[in-house]
Phi, psi and omega in degrees: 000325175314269165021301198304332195257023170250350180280338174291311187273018205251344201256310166320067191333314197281344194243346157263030139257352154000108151283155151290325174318343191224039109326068181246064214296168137312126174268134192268008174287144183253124136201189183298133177247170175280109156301097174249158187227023197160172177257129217279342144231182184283150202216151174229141179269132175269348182229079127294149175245112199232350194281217144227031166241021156236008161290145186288344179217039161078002159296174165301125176296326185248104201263319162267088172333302206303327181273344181293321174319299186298346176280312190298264169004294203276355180238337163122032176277146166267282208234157165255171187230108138269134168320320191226086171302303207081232175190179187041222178287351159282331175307296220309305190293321189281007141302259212310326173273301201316245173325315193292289175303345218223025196308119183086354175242012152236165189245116138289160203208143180236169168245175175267161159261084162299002185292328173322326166289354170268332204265148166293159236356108166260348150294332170274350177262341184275020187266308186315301180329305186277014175253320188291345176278305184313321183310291199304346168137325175334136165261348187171170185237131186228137184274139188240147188294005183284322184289094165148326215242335218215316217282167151185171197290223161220004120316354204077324202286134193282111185313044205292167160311304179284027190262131182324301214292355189258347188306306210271342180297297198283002182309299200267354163284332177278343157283007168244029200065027182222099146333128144234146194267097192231139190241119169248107158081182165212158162004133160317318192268017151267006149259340185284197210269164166265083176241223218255348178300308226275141186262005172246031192299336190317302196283331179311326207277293188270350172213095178289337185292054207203346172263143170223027193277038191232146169314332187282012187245150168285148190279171208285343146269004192265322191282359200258310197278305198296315158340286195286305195317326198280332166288332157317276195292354175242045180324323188279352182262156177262126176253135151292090183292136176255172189056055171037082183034047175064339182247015202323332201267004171227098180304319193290332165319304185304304183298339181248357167273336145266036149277328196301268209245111205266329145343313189252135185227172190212122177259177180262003183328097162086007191217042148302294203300005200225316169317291164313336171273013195203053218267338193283332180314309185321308198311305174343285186302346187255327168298324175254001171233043189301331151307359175197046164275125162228126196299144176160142166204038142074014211246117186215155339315142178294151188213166169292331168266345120341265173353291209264006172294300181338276186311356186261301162331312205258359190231342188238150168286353213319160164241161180025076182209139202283153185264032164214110188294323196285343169267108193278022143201138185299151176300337206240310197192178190241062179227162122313151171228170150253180175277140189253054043099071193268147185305128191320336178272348186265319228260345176267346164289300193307322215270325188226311231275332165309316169304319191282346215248316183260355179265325172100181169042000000 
């Protein structure tokens, strides 16, 4: 019978011109998922986009509060982590619709001006900056993957996380109280050659700037190493690494730099798809660090089926189920995952608690 079906599809025009791009199977496993309607305690997302600065025409990502609020309400969100603060008067505004308007259910987070670094003391201006974002209301700081792949001096020279003019910038986010949340680097296979091995060619496909496997960028353990250098040396600051400490597809990395460093924490923001493939390691990594897992998930506008892949993941045993319901071929790569169906006392740390203990109040 074997014999018969490559000889069946050989007669089938349609199937021998088959792209992969337009390759979407059906899964054909039967079996039961958990029915939710929520998140099974109140939570806070630690990684969110609430802003305008990754939108294409300067709006708001979230153009209506009032309905993400009724979203938050019905799946059990408290509170958000918004990303994009910025800096000057872009802080002022998403403090003012967020925070301001919203006391306790939003986080604003500002950014640096790395331009600062073409200017002279550019460490002391960029510390003055960041005591003047705490005035305005910032809650944390968050670092973006341009510092290491982009930002560079007024020498040219490419700028990394570990770099000396910065020890004392994240020094002073930690005497002022402000977390950081810093994105290193990206996914692996966005270093790797682009052939037929790369399991993320799909995504690769639809965003070629999104590869950095050319010389002219540092590699992807070189941008890992400037990571740990920064936690290091800013023993008094809390960093979050986002995208599960930047490395989701290497646990064991992840696990010894926090062994390492009682600093450094990781949310999950955006590494279902890396996560799920790998859920009992996962469960592991959260059983020797419950203190220091954090719920986020990068997913913006935020939606109900997002919230609830989260809750299917981090509560259930469920198999094979996508982690993005909304895409008829996965975003990332072309597999299922499963659930790592971590224990009510791990599900209460990961969803809030860690969070409330470093953001405060």
């Amino acid at each position: 019978m074997s014999d018969l079906i490559p000889g069946a599809a050989a007669r089938d025009h349609r199937i021998a011109r088959l792209l992969l791009a337009d390759f979407s199977p059906h899964r054909a496993i039967r079996r039961p998922l958990t029915p939710l309607s929520g998140l099974s305690v109140p939570a806070v997302d630690v990684h969110n986009h609430l802003g305008r600065w990754l939108t294409e025409d300067g709006s708001w990502m979230t153009p209506d509060v009032g309905e993400l609020l009724e979203l938050m309400d019905r799946v059990g969100v408290e509170t958000i982590v918004n990303l994009d603060g910025r800096w000057g008067s872009d802080l002022d505004d998403n403090v003012t619709r967020y925070d301001a308007a919203h006391p306790g259910r939003f986080r604003t987070f500002c950014h640096l001006d790395w331009s600062r670094l073409l200017g002279d003391h550019p460490t002391e201006t960029l510390v003055a900056d960041l005591c003047r974002a705490k005035d305005q209301g910032a809650q944390g700081l968050k670092v973006w993957k341009d510092l290491g792949l982009s930002v560079t001096d007024a020498d040219g020279a490419r700028v990394l996380p570990d770099d000396a003019r910065l020890a004392d910038v994240f020094a002073a986010a930690g005497e002022l109280d402000l977390p950081v949340l810093i994105h290193t680097a990206d996914p692996i296979a966005f270093w790797a050659p682009l052939d037929r091995h790369n399991e993320r060619i799909d995504e690769l496909r639809e965003m070629p700037t999104w590869w950095y496997g050319g010389p002219e960028h540092p590699s992807f353990d070189r941008l890992l190493a400037a990571l740990a250098g920064a936690v290091r040396r800013a023993p008094g600051t809390t960093f979050i690494g986002a995208h599960v400490g930047c490395a989701a597809e290497d646990l064991d990395h992840v696990g010894a730099l926090l062994d390492e460093c009682p600093n450094f924490h990781v949310d999950l923001g955006g590494r279902l798809g890396e996560l799920g493939r790998q859920p009992r390691r996962f469960a592991r990594l959260v059983a020797r660090h419950p203190d220091r897992v954090l719920f986020g998930t990068d997913a913006f506008p935020l939606d109900e089926a997002s919230l609830l892949t989260y809750a299917r993941f981090l509560e259930t045993d469920d198999e094979c189920f996508a982690y993005d319901e909304g895409c008829e071929t996965p975003p990332q790569g072309r597999w299922d995952i499963n659930g790592a169906a971590l224990p009510a006392a791990h599900l209460e740390a990961v969803y809030a608690g860690n969070a409330r203990r470093i953001l405060g109040g």
